[in-house]
N, C-alpha and C positions, 0 to 999 in steps of 0.2 A: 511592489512585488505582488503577482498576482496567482492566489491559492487559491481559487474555487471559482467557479464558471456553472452559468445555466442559459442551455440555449437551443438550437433545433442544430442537428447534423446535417450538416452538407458536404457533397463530394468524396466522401469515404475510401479509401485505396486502403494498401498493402500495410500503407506505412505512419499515414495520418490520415486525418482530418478536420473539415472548418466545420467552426463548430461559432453559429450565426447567433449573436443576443438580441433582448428583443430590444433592444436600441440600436440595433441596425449594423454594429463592429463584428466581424468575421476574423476571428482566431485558427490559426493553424496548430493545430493538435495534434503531437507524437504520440501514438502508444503503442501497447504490446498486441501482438495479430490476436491474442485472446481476447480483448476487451474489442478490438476491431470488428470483430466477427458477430459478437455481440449487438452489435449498434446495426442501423438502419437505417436510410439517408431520409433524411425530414421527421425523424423522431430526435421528441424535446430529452433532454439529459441530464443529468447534476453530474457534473466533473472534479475530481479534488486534482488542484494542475502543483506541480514543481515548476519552478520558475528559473532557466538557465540562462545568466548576461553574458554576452561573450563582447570580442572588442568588436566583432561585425555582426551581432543578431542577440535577439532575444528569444529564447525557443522554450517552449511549453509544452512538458510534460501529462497527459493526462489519464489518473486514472476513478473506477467506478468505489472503487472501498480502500480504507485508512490503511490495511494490512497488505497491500499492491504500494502503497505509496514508501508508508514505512519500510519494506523490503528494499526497495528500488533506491530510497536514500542511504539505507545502509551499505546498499551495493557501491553505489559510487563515492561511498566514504573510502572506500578501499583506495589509495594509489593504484593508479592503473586504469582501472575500471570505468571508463567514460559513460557517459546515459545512453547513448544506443549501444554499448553493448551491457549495459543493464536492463534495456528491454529486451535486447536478444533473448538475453535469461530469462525473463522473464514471458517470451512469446513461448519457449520453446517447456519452462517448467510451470508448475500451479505453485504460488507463493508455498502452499505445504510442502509439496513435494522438494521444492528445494532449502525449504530452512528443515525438512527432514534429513537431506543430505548434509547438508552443513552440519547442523548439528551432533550428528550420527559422523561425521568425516569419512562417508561414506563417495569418495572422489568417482569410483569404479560406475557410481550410478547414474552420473552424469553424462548423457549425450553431448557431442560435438556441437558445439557452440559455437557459431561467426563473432569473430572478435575476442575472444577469447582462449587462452592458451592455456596449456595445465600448469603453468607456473601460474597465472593468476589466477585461477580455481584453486592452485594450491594455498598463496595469498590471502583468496577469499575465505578460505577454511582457517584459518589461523587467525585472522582478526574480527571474524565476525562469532567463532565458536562460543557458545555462552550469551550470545544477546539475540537468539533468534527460537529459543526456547517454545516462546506461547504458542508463535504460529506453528509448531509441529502438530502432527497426527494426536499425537499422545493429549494435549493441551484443548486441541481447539473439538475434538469430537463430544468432548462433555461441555462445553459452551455454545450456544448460538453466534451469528457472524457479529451480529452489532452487538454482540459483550463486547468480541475482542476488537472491534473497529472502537468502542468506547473505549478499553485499555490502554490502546495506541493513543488515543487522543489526548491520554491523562497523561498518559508518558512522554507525550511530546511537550506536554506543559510543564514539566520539570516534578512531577510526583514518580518517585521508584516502585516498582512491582509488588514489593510488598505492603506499603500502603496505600497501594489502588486496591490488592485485594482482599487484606482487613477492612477494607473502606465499602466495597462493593459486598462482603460479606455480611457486614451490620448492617447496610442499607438493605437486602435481601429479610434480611431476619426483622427489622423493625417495620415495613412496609409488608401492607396486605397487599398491595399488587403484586403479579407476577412479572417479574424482568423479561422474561417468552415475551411479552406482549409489547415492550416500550422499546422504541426506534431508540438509536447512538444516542441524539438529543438529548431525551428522557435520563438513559440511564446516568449520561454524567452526570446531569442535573441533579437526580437522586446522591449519585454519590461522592461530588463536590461536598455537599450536605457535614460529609464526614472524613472529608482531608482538612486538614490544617495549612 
């Protein structure tokens, strides 16, 4: 299964792109027109990929930060909701602005979406409501990105919110370094320290 890629951008379109390692294997890379737009053909990248088997293809997901990836798997946890058109959502909203909507069940705020109908936006409002909290406006404007890119990472490892942020709280208070300063890395490292 393959979660993370580093390599130079080639042939960049609408919809993907190969994304070339330097051992020489050219990957084809879905993403959202936001992160598309972003890249630029022969610049090198750090990619975090979802990994989709189907019975005809294996197709890879990629995105630039943990809180694009974690959105996007929560989307297609949804029945219904397949991975293109969880990047649809994801081309057309900013990970905030839509786990703003979710959260808020604010449906009315949501533009027209390819592949997407208002009963599965309704769907997605109802199962997703209450686990997409951090990334809202409210959450993520008093954090830096690599806090919450670090949150995701600890929540993906099977620790719950609460003790990532008692854990992230102590490590703050017992360290002279500033968290401002230390990349995703750093901070779990720091605050592994104090999960159990």
């Amino acid at each position: 299964m393959i979660s993370y890629l580093i390599g130079t951008i080639k042939n960049p379109n609408e919809k993907y792109f190969t994304l070339l390692t330097e051992g020489g294997v050219g990957y084809k890379v879905f993403s959202n027109s936001q992160s598309l737009l972003s890249v630029n053909k022969n610049q090198k990248v750090e990619i975090i990929i979802h990994t989709v088997i189907k019975d005809d293809a294996i197709d890879l997901y990629g995105f630039g930060h943990e809180n694009e990836l974690y959105l996007f798997e929560k989307l297609i946890s949804v029945s219904g909701v397949g991975p293109k058109s969880a990047l649809n959502m994801l081309s057309v909203l900013s990970v905030t602005s839509l786990a703003n909507a979710i959260e808020n069940n604010d449906l009315a705020s949501l533009p027209t979406i390819s592949g997407i109908g208002k009963k599965s936006l309704e769907k997605i409002m109802i199962e997703l409501k209450g686990k997409l909290s951090h990334l809202t406006d409210k959450n993520i404007k008093n954090k830096n990105i690599e806090e919450v890119d670090a949150r995701l990472a600890l929540s993906s490892l099977g620790y719950n919110d609460k003790d990532i942020s008692q854990a992230l709280t102590q490590a703050k208070q017992d360290k002279d370094i500033s968290f401002e300063s230390l990349k995703v890395n750093g901070i779990i490292k720091e605050t592994l320290k104090y999960l159990r």
